[in-house]
C-alpha positions in Angstrom: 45.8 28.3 35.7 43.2 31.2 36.0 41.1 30.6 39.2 37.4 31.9 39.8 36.3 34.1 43.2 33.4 34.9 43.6 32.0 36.5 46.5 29.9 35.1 49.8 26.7 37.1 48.5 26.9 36.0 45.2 27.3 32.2 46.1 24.8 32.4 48.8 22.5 34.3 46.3 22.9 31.6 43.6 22.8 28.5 46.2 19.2 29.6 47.3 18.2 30.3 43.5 19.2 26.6 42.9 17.6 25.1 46.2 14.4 27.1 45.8 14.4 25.8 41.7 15.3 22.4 42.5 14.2 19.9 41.5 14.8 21.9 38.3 18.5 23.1 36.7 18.7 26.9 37.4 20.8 29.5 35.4 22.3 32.8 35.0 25.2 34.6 35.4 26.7 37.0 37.9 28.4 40.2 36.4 30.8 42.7 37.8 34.0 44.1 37.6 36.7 45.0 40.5 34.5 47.1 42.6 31.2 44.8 42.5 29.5 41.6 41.8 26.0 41.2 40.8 24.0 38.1 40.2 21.6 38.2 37.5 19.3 34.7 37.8 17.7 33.7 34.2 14.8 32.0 33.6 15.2 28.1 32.7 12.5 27.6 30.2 13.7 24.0 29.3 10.6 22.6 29.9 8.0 24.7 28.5 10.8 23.7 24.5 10.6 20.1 26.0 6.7 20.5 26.2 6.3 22.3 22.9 8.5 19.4 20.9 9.9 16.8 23.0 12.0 15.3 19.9 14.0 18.2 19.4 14.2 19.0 23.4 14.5 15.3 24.7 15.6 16.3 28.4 13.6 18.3 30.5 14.3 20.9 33.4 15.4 18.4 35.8 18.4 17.4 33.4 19.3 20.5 31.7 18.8 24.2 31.3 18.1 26.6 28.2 18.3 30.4 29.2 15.3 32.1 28.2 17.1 34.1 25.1 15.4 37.9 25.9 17.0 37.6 29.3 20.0 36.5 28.2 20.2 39.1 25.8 19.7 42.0 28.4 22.6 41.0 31.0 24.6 40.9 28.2 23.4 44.1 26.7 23.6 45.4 30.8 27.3 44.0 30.4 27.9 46.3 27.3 25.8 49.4 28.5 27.7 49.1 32.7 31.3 48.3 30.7 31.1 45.3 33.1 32.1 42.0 32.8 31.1 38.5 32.1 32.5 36.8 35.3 30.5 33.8 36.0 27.7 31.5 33.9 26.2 29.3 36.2 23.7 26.5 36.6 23.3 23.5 39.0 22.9 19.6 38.8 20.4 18.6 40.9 21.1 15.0 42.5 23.8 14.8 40.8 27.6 15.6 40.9 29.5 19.1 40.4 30.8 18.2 37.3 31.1 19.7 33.6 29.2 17.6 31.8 29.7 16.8 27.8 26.2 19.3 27.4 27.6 21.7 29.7 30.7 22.2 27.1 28.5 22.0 24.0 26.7 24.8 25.6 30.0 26.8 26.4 31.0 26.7 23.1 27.9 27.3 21.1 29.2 29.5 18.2 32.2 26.7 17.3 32.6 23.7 19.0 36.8 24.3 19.4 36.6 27.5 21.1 34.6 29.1 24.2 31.6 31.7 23.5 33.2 33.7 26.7 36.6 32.5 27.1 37.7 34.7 30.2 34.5 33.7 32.4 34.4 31.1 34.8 31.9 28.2 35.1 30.2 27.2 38.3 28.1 24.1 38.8 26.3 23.6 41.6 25.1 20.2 43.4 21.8 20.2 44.9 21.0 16.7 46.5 17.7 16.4 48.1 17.0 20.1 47.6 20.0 21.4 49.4 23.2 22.4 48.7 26.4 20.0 48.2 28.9 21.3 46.4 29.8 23.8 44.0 32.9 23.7 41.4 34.3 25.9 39.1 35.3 24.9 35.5 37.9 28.0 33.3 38.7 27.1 29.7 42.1 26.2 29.1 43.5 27.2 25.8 46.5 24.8 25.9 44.5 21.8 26.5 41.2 22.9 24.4 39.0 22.2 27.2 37.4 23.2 30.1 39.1 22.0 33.5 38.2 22.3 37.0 39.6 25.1 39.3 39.5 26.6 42.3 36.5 28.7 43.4 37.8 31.4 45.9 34.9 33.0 48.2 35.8 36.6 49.2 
């Protein structure tokens, strides 16, 4: 089973993200390869769809995340440009559990529902509870079982 690491700057970095956006879900991804690791934090804009049409974005910012696409678009075009990598996508639950949630995989596999958008990047979900930090866990997809399964997150 493929674990995740991901370094102490990176997960400190994306703990304070999530306890300064709380009581919101934040997002993004950290990038890298073997040498470095660099978070790249991406807008939520969940709420300004939810506000715009509320029957087509039901759930607001405190119960899910949309990336804001133009960002979204540039880490991955950064990816391309660096020849970096993909490692991490991540986003937190705020009071609520570290968990992978049935959105969470719809989400991961946008393009078709059997198969991962980025299958070789790890998932991390955050708890925040109260505004502070609980627990994170990581989530790699597992081709055998078609599905996403929890695994250990190693901080370097």
């Amino acid at each position: 089973m493929k674990r995740a690491t991901i370094t102490r700057a990176s997960l400190d970095a994306i703990i304070a993200q999530a306890e300064r956006e709380f009581p919101n879900e934040c997002c993004g991804f950290i990038i890298g390869d073997d040498r470095l690791e660099e978070v790249r934090p991406v807008a939520n804009i969940q709420n300004r769809k939810h506000a715009e049409d509320p029957a087509a974005f039901p759930r607001d910012a405190r119960t899910a995340f949309l990336m804001e696409p133009k960002e979204h678009l540039a880490v991955l075009n950064e990816i391309d440009r660096r020849k970096l990598a993909l490692r991490i996508v991540y986003h937190s639950h705020p009071d609520h559990d570290a968990y992978f949630s049935a959105t969470d995989r719809a989400q991961a596999c946008s393009f078709d529902p059997n198969e991962p958008d980025y299958p070789d990047t790890a998932y991390v979900v955050m708890s925040i509870r109260g505004g502070k930090f609980a627990r994170a866990a990581a989530f790699v997809w597992d081709p055998a079982a078609r599905e996403f399964v929890e695994t250990a997150l190693d901080v370097k």
